[in-house]
C-alpha positions as CSV (number, residue, x, y, z in Angstrom):
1,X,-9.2,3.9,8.4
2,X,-11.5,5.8,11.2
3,X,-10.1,4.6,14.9
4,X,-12.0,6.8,17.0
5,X,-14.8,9.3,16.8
6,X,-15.4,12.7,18.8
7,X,-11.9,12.5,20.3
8,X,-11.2,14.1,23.1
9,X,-8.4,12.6,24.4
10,X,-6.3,15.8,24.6
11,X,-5.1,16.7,28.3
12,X,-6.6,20.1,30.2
13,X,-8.7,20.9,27.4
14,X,-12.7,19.9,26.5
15,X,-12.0,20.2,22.9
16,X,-13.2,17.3,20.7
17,X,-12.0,16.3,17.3
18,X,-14.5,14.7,14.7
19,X,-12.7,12.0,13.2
20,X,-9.4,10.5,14.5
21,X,-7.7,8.2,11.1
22,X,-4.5,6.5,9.8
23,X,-3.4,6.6,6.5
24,X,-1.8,3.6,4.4
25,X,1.8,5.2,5.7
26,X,0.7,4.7,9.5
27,X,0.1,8.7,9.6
28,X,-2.7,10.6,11.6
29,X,-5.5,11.7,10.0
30,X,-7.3,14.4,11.2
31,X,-11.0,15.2,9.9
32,X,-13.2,18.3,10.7
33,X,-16.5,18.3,9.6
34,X,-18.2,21.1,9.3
35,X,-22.5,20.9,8.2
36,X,-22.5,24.6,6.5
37,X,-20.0,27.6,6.4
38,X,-16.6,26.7,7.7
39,X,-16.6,29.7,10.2
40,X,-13.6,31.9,10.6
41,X,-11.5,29.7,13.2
42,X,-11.8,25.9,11.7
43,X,-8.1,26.6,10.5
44,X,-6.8,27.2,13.9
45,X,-9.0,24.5,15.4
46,X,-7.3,22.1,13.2
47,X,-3.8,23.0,14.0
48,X,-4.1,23.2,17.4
49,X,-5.8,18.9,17.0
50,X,-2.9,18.3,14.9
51,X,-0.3,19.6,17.4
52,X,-2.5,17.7,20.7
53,X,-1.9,14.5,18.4
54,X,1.8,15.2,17.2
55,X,2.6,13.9,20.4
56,X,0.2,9.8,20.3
57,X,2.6,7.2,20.9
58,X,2.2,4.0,18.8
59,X,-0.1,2.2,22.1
60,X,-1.6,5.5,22.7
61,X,-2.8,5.1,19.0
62,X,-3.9,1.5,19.7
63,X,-5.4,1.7,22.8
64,X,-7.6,4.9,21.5
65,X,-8.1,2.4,18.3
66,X,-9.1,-0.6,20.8
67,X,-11.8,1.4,22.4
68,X,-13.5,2.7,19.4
69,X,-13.2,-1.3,18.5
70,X,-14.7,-2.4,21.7
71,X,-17.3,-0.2,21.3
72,X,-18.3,-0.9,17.2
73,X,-16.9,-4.1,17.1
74,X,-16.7,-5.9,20.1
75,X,-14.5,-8.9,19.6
76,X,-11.7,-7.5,16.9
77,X,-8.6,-6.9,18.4
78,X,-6.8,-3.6,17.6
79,X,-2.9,-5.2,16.7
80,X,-4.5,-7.0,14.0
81,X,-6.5,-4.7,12.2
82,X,-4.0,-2.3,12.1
83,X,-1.3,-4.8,11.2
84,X,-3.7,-6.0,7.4
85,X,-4.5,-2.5,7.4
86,X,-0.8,-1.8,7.1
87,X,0.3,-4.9,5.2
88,X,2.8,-5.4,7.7
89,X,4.5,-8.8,8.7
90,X,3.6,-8.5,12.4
91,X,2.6,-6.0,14.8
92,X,6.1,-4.7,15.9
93,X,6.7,-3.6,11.8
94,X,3.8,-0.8,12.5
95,X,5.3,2.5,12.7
96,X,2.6,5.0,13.8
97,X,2.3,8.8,13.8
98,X,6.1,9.3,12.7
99,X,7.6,12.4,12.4
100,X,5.2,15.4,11.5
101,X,3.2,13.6,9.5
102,X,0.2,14.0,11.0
103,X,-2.8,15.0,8.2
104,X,-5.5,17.4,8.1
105,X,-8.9,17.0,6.2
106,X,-11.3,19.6,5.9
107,X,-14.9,18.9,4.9
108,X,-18.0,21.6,4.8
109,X,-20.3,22.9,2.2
110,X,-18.8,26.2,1.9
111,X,-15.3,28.0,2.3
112,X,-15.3,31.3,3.6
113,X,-11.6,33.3,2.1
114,X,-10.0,33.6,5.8
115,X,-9.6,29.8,5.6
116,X,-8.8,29.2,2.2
117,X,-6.0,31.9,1.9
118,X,-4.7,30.6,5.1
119,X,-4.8,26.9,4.1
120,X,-3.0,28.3,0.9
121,X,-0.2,30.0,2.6
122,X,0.5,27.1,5.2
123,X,0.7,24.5,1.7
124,X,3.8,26.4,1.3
125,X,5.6,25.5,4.3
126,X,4.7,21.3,3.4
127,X,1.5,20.8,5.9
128,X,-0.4,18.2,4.5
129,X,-4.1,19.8,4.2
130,X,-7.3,18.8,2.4
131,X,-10.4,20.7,1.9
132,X,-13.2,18.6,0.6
133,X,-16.5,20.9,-0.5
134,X,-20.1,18.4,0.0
135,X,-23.1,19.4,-1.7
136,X,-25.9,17.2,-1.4
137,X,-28.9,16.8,-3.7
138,X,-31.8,14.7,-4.3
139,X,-33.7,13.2,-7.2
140,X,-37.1,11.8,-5.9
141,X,-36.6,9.2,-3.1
142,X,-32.5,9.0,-3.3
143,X,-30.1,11.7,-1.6
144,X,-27.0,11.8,-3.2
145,X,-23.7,13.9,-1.9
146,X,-21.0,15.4,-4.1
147,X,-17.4,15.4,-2.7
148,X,-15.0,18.2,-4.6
149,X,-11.6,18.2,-3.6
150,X,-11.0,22.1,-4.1
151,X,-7.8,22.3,-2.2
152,X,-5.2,21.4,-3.7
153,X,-6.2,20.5,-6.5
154,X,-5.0,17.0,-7.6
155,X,-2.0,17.6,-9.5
156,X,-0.7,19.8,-7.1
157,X,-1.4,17.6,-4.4
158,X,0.3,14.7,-5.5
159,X,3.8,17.0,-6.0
160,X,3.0,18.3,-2.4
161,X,2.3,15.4,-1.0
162,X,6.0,13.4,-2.7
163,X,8.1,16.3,-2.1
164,X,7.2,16.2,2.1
165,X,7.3,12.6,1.9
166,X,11.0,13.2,0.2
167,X,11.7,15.7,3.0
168,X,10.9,13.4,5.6
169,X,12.2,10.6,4.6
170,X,16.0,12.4,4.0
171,X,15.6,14.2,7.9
172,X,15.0,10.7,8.8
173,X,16.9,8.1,6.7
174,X,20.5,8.7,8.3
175,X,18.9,7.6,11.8
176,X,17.5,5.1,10.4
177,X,20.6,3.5,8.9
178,X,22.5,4.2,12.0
179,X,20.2,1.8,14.3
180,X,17.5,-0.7,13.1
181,X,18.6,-1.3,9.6
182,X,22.9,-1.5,10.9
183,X,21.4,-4.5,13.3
184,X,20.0,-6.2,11.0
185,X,23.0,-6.0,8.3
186,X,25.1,-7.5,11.9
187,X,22.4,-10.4,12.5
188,X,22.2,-11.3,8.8
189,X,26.0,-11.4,8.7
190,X,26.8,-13.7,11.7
191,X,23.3,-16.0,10.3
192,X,25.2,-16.3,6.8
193,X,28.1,-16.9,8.3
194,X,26.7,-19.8,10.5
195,X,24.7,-21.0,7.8
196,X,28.1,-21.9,5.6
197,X,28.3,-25.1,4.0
198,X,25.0,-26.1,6.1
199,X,22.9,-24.4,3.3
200,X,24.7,-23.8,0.4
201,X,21.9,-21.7,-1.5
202,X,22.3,-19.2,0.9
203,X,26.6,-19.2,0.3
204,X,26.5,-16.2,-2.1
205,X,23.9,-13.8,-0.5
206,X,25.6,-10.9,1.0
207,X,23.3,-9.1,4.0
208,X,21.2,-6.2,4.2
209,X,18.8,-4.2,6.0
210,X,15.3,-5.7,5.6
211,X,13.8,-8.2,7.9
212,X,14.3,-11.2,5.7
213,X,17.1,-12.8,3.3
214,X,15.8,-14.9,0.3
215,X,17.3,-17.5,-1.9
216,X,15.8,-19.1,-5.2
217,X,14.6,-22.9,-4.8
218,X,15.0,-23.7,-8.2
219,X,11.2,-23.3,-9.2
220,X,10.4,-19.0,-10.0
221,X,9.1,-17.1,-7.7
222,X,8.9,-19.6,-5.0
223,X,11.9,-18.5,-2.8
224,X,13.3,-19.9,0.0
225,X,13.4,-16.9,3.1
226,X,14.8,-16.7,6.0
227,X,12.8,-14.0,8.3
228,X,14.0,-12.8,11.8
229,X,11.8,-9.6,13.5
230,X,11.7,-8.5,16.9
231,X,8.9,-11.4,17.6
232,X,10.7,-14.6,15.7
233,X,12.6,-15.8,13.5
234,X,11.8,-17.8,10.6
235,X,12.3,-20.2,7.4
236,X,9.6,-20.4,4.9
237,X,8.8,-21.0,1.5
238,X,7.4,-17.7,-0.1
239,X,4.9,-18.1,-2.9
240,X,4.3,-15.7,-5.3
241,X,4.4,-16.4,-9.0
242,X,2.9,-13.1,-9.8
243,X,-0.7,-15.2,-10.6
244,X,-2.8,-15.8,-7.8
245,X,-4.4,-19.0,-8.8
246,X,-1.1,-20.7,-10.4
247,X,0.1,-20.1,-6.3
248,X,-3.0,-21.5,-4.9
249,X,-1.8,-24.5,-6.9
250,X,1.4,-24.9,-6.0
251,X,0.2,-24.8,-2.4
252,X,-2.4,-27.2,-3.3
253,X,-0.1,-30.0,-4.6
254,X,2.4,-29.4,-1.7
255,X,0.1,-29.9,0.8
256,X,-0.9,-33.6,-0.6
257,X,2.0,-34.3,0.4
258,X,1.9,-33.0,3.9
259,X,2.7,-35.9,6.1
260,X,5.7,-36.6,3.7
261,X,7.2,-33.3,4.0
262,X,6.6,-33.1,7.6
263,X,8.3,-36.4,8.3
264,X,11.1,-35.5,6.0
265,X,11.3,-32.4,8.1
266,X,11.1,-34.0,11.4
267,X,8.3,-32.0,12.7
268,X,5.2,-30.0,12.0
269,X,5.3,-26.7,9.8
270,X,2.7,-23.9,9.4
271,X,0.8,-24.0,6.3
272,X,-0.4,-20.9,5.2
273,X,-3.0,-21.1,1.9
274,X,-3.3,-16.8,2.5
275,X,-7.0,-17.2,1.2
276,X,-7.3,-13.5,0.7
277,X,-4.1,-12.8,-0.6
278,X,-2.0,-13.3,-3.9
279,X,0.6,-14.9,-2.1
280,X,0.4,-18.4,0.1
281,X,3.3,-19.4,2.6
282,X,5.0,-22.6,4.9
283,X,6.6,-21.8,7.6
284,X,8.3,-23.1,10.7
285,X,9.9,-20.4,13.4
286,X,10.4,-19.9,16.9
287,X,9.3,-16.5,18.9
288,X,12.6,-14.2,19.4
289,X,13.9,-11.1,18.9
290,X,16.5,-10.8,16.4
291,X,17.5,-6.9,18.0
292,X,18.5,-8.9,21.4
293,X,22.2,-10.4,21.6
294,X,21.7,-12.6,23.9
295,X,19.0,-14.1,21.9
296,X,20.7,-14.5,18.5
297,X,22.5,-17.2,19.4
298,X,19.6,-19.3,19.9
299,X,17.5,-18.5,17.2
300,X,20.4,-18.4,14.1
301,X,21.0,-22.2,15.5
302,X,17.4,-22.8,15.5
303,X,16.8,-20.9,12.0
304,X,20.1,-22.4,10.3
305,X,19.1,-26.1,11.3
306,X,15.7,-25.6,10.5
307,X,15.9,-24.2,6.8
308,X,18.6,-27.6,6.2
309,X,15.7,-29.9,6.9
310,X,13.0,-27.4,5.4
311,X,14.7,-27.4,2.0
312,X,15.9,-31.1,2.0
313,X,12.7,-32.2,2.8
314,X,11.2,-30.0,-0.1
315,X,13.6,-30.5,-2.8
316,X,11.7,-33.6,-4.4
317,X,8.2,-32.0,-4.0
318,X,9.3,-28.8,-5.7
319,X,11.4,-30.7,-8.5
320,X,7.8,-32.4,-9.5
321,X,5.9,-29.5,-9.2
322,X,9.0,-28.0,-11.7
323,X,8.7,-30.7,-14.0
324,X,4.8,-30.7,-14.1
325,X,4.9,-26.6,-15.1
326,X,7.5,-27.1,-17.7
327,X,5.4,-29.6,-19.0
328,X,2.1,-27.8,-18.9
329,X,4.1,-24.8,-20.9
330,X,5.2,-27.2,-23.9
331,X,1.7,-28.2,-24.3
332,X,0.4,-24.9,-24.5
């Protein structure tokens, strides 16, 4: 996903960088483009943009991403493009520009040897660079452009590309363990723990280190989840059957009976159809951050009494919809 063009956003220095990216891992894409020959220094050029941006910040990244929005697309707002970009559940899951994983494109219409020896020799050490060869041609009034991926070549690539991923991900993993995922294992303990005989679904689930806990409703692949991020916490009812239209119907029929299950509840909940997703959602939460002690209090009491009523008052519902499926099956 482009987020800027000609940057220049590098301190004491006039240089400018074609194409500023992120990749599907939340990693910095840099792309040179080059109309002809490559010329001797594009290498060097490239390494010294990659260094400049080794050192973005996660709102450096969105505020450089807001103004090439503002600018294209007045109206969308930075958080949220880069948050369904990411398939993340909120904005404070992005993690942007980690590490040195910053990436580095190539793209002309010829290669002189200086660069692709060097590119060569720097594969070796686990840089992550692309060299993309463009011829274009024409056949009467249409102009057509020919991308060739010369280095590396695919296979290679894709063993490259999992063994710095691997190398990264080891450096990085014991850190990792040691802070966000060990606070999470504490908050899901002491929400268990409170939860008790108050939700017995949830007696036998043990905690962990991902930003939700889920227990089965009785109905496949519709479980219920308790979710708790630096933002909220929350109970929902997760729906994902694995078929996109069989979930679209189980949404359908709970939400006929809205006003039952919201009284039931004793209050309003989210509903969340998910049009352009495989999934659809209902939800109720409270903002909160699950990282702060002095907040946890408040919002395990607010997420343990909440998922009581939430399941109580969809136990009926969900035992119909149960019965209906099993039904449908025989006949088929």
């Amino acid at each position: 996903m482009i987020i800027q063009k000609e940057f220049g956003g590098f301190s004491d220095t006039q240089e400018r960088l074609d194409l500023l990216a992120l990749d599907k891992q939340g990693s910095l894409v840099l792309i040179e483009n080059k109309l002809d020959d490559t010329g001797r220094d594009v290498t060097w050029q490239a390494l010294k943009y990659a260094s400049y941006c080794s050192s973005l910040s996660k709102e450096n990244i969105r505020t450089i991403f807001q103004d090439y929005l503002d600018r294209n697309s007045p109206g969308e707002d930075a958080r949220s493009a880069l948050v369904e970009f990411l398939d993340a559940e909120d904005y404070d899951q992005v993690t942007l520009n980690k590490g040195s994983t910053q990436r580095i494109i190539l793209i002309a219409a010829n290669f002189r040897k200086e660069v692709t020896s060097t590119i060569l020799w720097l594969l070796n050490f686990k840089m992550r660079i692309q060299c993309f060869r463009l011829t274009p041609w024409s056949s009467g009034p249409d102009t057509f452009l020919n991308v060739d991926q010369i280095i590396p070549t695919k296979d290679v690539e894709e063993y490259m590309i999992g063994l710095a991923s691997k190398s990264l991900d080891e450096v990085e993993a014991a850190a990792t363990e040691k802070n966000r995922n060990s606070v999470r294992r504490q908050f899901w303990g002491e929400l268990l723990k409170a939860a008790g005989s108050k939700v017995p679904r949830f007696a036998n689930i043990s905690p962990n280190h991902f930003h939700y806990v889920s227990a089965g409703s009785g109905l496949r692949g519709v479980p219920f989840n308790f979710v708790a991020t630096r933002s909220y916490g929350r109970v929902e009812l997760y729906i994902d059957r694995g078929d996109k239209d069989e979930n679209k119907l189980i949404f359908d029929e709970l939400y006929t009976q809205r006003a039952s299950i919201e009284t039931a509840f004793g209050g309003p909940l989210t509903w969340e159809r998910l049009e352009e997703k495989r999934a659809s959602r209902l939800k109720s939460e409270m903002p909160g951050d699950s990282f702060d002690e002095d907040q946890r209090p408040a919002l395990i009491s607010f997420m343990v009494d909440a998922m009581g009523r939430f399941e109580a008052s969809l136990k009926e519902p969900l035992a119909e919809i149960q019965r209906k499926l099993r039904a449908k099956s025989q006949e088929e």
